[in-house]
C-alpha positions as CSV (number, residue, x, y, z in Angstrom):
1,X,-59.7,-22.6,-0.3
2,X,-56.7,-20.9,-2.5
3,X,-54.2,-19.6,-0.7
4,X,-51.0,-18.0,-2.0
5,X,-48.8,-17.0,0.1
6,X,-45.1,-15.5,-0.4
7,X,-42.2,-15.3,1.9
8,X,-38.4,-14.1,1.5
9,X,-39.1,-10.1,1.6
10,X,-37.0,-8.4,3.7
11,X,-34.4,-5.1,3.9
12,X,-31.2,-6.0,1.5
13,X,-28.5,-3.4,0.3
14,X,-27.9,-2.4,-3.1
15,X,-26.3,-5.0,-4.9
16,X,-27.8,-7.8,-3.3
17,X,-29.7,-10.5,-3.5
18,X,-33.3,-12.1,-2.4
19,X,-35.0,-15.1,-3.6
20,X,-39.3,-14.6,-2.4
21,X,-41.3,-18.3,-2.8
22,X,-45.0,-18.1,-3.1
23,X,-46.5,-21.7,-2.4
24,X,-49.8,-22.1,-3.7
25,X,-52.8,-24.3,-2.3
26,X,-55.9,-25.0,-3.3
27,X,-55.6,-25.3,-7.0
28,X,-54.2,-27.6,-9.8
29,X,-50.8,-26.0,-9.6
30,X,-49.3,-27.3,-12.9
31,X,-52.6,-25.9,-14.8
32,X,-52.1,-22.8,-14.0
33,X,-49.4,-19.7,-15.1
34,X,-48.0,-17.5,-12.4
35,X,-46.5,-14.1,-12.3
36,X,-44.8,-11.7,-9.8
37,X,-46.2,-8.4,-9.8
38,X,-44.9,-5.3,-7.7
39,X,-46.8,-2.3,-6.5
40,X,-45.1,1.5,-6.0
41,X,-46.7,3.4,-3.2
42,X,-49.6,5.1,-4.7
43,X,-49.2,3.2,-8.1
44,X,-50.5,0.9,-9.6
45,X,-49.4,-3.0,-9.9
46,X,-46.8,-4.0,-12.6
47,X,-46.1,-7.3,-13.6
48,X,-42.1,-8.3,-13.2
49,X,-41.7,-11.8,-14.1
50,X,-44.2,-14.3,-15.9
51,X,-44.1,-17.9,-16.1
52,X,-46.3,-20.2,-18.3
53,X,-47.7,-23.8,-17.6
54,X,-44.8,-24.9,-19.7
55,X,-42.0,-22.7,-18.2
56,X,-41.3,-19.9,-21.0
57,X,-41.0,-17.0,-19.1
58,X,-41.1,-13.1,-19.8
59,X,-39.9,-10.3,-18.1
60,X,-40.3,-6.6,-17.7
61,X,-37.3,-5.0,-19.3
62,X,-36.4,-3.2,-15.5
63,X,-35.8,-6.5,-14.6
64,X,-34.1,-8.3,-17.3
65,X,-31.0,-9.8,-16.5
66,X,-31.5,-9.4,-13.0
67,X,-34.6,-11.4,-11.6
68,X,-35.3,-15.2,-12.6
69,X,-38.4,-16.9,-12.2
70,X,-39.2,-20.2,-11.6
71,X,-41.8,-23.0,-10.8
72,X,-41.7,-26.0,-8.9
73,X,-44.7,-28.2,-9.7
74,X,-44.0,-30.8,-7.3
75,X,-43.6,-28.6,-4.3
76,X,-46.7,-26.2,-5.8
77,X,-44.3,-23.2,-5.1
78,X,-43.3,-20.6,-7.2
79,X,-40.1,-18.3,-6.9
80,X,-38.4,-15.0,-8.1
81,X,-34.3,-14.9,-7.5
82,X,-33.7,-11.3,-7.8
83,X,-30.4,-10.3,-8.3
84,X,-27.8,-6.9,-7.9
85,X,-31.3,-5.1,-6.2
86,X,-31.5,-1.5,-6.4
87,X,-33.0,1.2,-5.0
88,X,-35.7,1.3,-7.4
89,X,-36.8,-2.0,-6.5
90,X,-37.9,-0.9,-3.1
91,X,-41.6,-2.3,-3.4
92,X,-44.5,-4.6,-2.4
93,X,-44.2,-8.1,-4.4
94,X,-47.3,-10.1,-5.2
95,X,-47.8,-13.6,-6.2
96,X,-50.4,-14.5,-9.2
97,X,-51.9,-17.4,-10.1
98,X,-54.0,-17.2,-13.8
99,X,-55.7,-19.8,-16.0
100,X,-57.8,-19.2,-18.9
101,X,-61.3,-18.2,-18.4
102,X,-61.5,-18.1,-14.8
103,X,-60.4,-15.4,-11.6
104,X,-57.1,-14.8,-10.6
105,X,-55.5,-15.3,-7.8
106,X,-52.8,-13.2,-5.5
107,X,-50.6,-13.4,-2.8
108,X,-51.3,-11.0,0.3
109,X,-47.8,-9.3,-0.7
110,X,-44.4,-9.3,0.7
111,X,-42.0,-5.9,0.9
112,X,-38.5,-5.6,0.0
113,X,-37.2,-2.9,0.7
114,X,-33.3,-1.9,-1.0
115,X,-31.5,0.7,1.2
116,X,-28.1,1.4,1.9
């Protein structure tokens, strides 16, 4: 059974910081790329951060500078450091896990919510 599951959401000011993990079961984690997506109320997904098997990584340009992604293929667990949060990042998060030619997987969601 593959399970993703993400922790590390939670209420943080503007300015601050939050790192979410997502650790991943079930699969071959190093064979697979992984993304962070977020979802606006009444709005579709968007993908934030993306990480390949090999670690190059990509990022939506709202996020640039700001959010980090990583993997850990030891611990299966993939994270996103976000940075100087703002309003605007008020949002469900969602862990993916892709690989060529077969169904992705996500994460049940975690929220963080920016509010002064």
């Amino acid at each position: 059974q593959v399970q993703l599951v993400e922790s590390g959401g939670g209420f943080v000011q503007p300015g601050g910081s939050l790192t979410l993990s997502c650790a991943v079961s079930g699969i071959v984690f190093r064979l697979y790329r992984f993304a962070w997506y977020r979802q606006f109320p009444g709005r579709e997904r968007e993908r934030v951060a993306h990480i390949s098997q090999d670690g190059t990584t990509t990022y939506a340009d709202s996020v640039k500078g700001r959010f980090t992604i990583s993997r850990d293929n030891a611990k299966n667990t993939v994270y996103l450091q976000m940075t100087n949060l703002k309003l605007e990042d008020t949002a469900v998060y969602y862990c993916y896990a892709g690989h060529y030619g077969r169904d992705p997987y996500w994460g049940q969601g975690t929220q963080v919510t920016v509010s002064s």
